[in-house]
C-alpha positions as CSV (number, residue, x, y, z in Angstrom):
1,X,24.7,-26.5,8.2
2,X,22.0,-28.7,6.9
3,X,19.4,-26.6,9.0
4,X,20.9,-23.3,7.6
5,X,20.4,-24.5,4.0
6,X,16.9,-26.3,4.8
7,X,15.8,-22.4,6.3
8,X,16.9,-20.7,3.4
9,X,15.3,-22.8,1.0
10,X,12.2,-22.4,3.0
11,X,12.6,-18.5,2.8
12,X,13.2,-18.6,-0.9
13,X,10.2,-21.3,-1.6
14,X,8.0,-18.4,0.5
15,X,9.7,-15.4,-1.3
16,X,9.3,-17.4,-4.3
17,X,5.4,-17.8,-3.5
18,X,5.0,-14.3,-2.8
19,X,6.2,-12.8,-5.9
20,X,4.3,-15.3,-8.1
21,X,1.1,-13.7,-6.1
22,X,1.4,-10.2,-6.2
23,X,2.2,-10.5,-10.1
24,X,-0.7,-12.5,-10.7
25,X,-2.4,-9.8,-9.1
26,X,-1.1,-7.4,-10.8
27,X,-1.6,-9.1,-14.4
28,X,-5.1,-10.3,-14.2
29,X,-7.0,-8.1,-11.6
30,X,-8.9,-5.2,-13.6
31,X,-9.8,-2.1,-11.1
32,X,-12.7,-0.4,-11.6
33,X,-12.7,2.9,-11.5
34,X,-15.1,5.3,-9.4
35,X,-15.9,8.9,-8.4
36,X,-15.0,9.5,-4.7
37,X,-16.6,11.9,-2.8
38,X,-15.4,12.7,0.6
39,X,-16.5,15.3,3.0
40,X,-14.3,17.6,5.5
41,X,-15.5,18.8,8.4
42,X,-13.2,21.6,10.3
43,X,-14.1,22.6,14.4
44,X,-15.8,26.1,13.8
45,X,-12.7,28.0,16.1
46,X,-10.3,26.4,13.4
47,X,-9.2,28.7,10.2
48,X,-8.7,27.2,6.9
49,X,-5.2,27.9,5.2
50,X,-5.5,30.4,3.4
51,X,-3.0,29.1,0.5
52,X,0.4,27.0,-0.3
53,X,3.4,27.8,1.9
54,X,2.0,30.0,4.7
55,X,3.8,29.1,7.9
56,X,1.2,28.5,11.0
């Protein structure tokens, strides 16, 4: 029982840990935003869809 009790402290000390983390992360970390640009490329022998809901 002792070793039960001495894992689930551990877990809790970790879990614990892990929350205090991802809040300071999410409290004090400022993203920056930024334009994106990405480019897609399709094979030639492929066709574009032609619209939403169209079944292939």
């Amino acid at each position: 029982m002792p070793t039960l009790f001495r894992l689930l402290a551990i877990l809790a000390v970790a879990g614990a840990v892990a929350a205090a983390a991802m809040t300071a992360l999410a409290t004090l970390v400022t993203p920056t935003p930024r334009e994106i640009t990405t480019t897609i490329r399709l094979p030639p022998d492929s066709k574009a869809p032609t619209g939403a809901g169209h079944a292939r």
